[in-house]
C-alpha positions in Angstrom: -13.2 3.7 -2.5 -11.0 4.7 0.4 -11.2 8.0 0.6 -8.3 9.4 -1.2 -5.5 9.2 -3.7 -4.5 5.9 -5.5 -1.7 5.1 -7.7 -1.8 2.3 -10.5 0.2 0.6 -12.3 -1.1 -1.8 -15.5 -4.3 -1.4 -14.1 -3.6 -2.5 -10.3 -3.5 -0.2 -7.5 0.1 0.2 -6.6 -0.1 2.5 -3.6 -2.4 5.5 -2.4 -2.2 8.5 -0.2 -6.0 8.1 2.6 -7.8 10.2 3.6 -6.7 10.1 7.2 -3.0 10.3 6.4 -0.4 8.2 5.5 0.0 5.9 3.1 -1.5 2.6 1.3 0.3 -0.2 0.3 -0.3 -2.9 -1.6 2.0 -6.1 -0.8 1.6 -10.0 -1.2 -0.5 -11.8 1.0 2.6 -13.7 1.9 5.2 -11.1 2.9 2.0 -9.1 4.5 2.9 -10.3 8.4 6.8 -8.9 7.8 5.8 -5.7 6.3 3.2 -5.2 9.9 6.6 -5.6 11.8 7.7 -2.5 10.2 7.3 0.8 12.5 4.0 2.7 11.5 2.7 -0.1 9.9 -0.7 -1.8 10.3 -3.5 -3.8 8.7 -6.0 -1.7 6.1 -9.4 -1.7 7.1 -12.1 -0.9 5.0 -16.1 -0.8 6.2 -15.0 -3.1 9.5 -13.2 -5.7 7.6 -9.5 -6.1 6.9 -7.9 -6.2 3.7 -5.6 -8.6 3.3 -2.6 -7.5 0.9 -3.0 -4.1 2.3 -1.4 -1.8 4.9 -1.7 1.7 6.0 1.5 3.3 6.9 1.1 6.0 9.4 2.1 9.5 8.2 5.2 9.8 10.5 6.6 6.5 9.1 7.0 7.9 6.0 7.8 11.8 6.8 11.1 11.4 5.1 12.5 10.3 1.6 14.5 7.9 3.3 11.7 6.6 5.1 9.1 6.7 2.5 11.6 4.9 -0.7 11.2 1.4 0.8 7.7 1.2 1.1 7.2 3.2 -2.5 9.6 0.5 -4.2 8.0 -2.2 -2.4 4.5 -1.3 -3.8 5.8 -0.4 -7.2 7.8 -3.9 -7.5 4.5 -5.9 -6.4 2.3 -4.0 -8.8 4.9 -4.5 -12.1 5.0 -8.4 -10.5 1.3 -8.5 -11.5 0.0 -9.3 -14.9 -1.1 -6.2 -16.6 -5.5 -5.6 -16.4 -6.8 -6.1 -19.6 -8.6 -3.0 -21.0 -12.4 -3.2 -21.0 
């Protein structure tokens, strides 16, 4: 879908690695605005449109594990928020 690496959790889509670098994250719509305030951060774009929920974290935002942790845990804690996908 994006060109890379994704990471799920119950089904959802936690976090993934793009193909251009960096990182995905999946957030709530609500707390979407604070997490673009962030260094490295900015909205997800996929085929010209913006996804809302979704970041991309540039690849020197998250170079170190002390960078990275925040935004992993973040994404993780959203995705466990979400009721798990039922199996088809």
């Amino acid at each position: 879908m994006f060109g890379g690496i994704g990471f799920g959790i119950d089904g959802h889509m936690a976090m993934g690695v793009g193909g251009e670098g960096g990182m995905l994250i999946h957030c709530s719509r609500q707390e979407t605005e604070a997490f673009l305030a962030k260094r490295g951060a900015r909205p997800f774009e996929l085929r010209g449109g913006e996804m809302k929920g979704w970041l991309r974290v540039d690849a020197e935002s998250v170079s170190t594990k002390r960078a990275l942790e925040p935004w992993v845990t973040q994404s993780v804690s959203f995705a466990r928020a979400l009721p798990p996908k039922e199996k088809k």
